[in-house]
C-alpha positions, 0 to 999 in steps of 0.5 A, a space after each residue: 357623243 353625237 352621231 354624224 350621218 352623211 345621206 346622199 343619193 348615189 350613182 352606181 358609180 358614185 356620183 352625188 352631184 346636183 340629183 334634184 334639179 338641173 340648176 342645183 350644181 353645174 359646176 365643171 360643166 355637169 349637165 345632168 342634174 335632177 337625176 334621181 327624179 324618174 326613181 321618185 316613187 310612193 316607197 322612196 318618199 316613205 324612207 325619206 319622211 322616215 329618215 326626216 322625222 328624226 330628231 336631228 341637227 343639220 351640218 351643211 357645206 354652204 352652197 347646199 346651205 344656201 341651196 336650202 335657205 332659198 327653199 325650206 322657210 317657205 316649203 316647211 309643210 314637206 319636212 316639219 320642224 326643218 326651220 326650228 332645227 340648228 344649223 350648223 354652216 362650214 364656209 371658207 369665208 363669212 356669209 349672211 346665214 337668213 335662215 333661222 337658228 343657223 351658226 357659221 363654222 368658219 375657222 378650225 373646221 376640224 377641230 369644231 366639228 370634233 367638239 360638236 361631236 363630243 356634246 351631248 345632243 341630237 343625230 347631225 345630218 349631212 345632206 349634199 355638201 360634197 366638199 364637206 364630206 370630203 373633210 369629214 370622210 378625210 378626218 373620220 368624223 363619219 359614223 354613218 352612211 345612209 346612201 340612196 343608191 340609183 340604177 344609173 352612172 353619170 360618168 363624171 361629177 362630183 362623187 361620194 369616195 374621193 381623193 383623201 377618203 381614209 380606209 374604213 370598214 362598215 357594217 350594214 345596218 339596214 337595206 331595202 329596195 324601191 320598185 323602181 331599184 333604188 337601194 336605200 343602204 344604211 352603213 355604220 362605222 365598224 373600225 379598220 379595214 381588214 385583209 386577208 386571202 383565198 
């Protein structure tokens, strides 16, 4: 059985739009890409390498597929091993897949990931891919959050939690904060949500 791990970099109020670069996503008038930049320091940079080191497949939505295909083949120095990696890509629609080692799922999204899940293999990672997430956190094929949690709200944007996000516990797996106040934030998947009163 395969894990599959959604990291994301997160506003305090959710956000997860375009955090590297103004160009990235301004899709619905989003003006404030690239704003996980200022809190790049020395111990952010560690957690991540520690979290890319891993072995692992990827599963992208295809605009950050397309986002990484035009970037990674040719910055392979800054994450190791990232070309040689499977991809898997989710498009409503065909699309040319360049980059090397990457299948379409095009069809019965649900249904495909449900079987990618039940084989046998590496973690599969999830970066951005907001619409994809959606679905996955919709059908609950998430077994793990590894959030990277910014000092700062955007007010609108594409955000983690939206419309469709099932009720589910977590448990906190690991935690740890940057000098500058980014919480990197592990979450597993511990069953449903339970209640009770003071």
């Amino acid at each position: 059985m395969r894990k599959i791990i959604v990291l994301t970099f997160l506003s305090l109020d959710g956000v997860m739009q375009a955090p590297g670069g103004p160009e990235e996503d301004t899709s619905g008038g989003f003006k404030y890409g690239g704003w996980t930049v200022p809190y790049m320091d020395e111990f952010s940079s560690k957690v991540m390498e520690e979290q890319m080191s891993r072995p692992f497949d990827l599963l992208l939505g295809k605009k950050t597929y397309e986002i990484f295909a035009a970037y990674w083949p040719h910055h392979e120095e800054s994450w190791p091993g990232i070309n040689s990696v499977k991809k898997y890509v989710v498009s409503d629609e065909a699309i040319g897949l360049p980059w090397e080692n990457s299948v379409l799922i095009q069809h019965d999204v649900v249904e495909e990931i449900k079987k990618l899940k039940r084989e046998n293999g590496k973690e599969v990672h999830v970066y951005g891919s907001g619409n994809l997430v959606q679905t996955l956190l919709k059908h609950d094929l998430v077994d793990e959050l590894w959030l990277k949690i910014f000092p700062i709200t955007l007010g609108t944007g594409k955000r983690l939690f939206a419309e469709g996000t099932i009720p589910a516990a977590f448990t906190l797996s690991k935690s740890e904060t940057s000098p500058k106040g980014v919480i990197f934030a592990n979450y597993q998947r511990a069953g449903s949500v339970e209640t009770g009163s003071f």
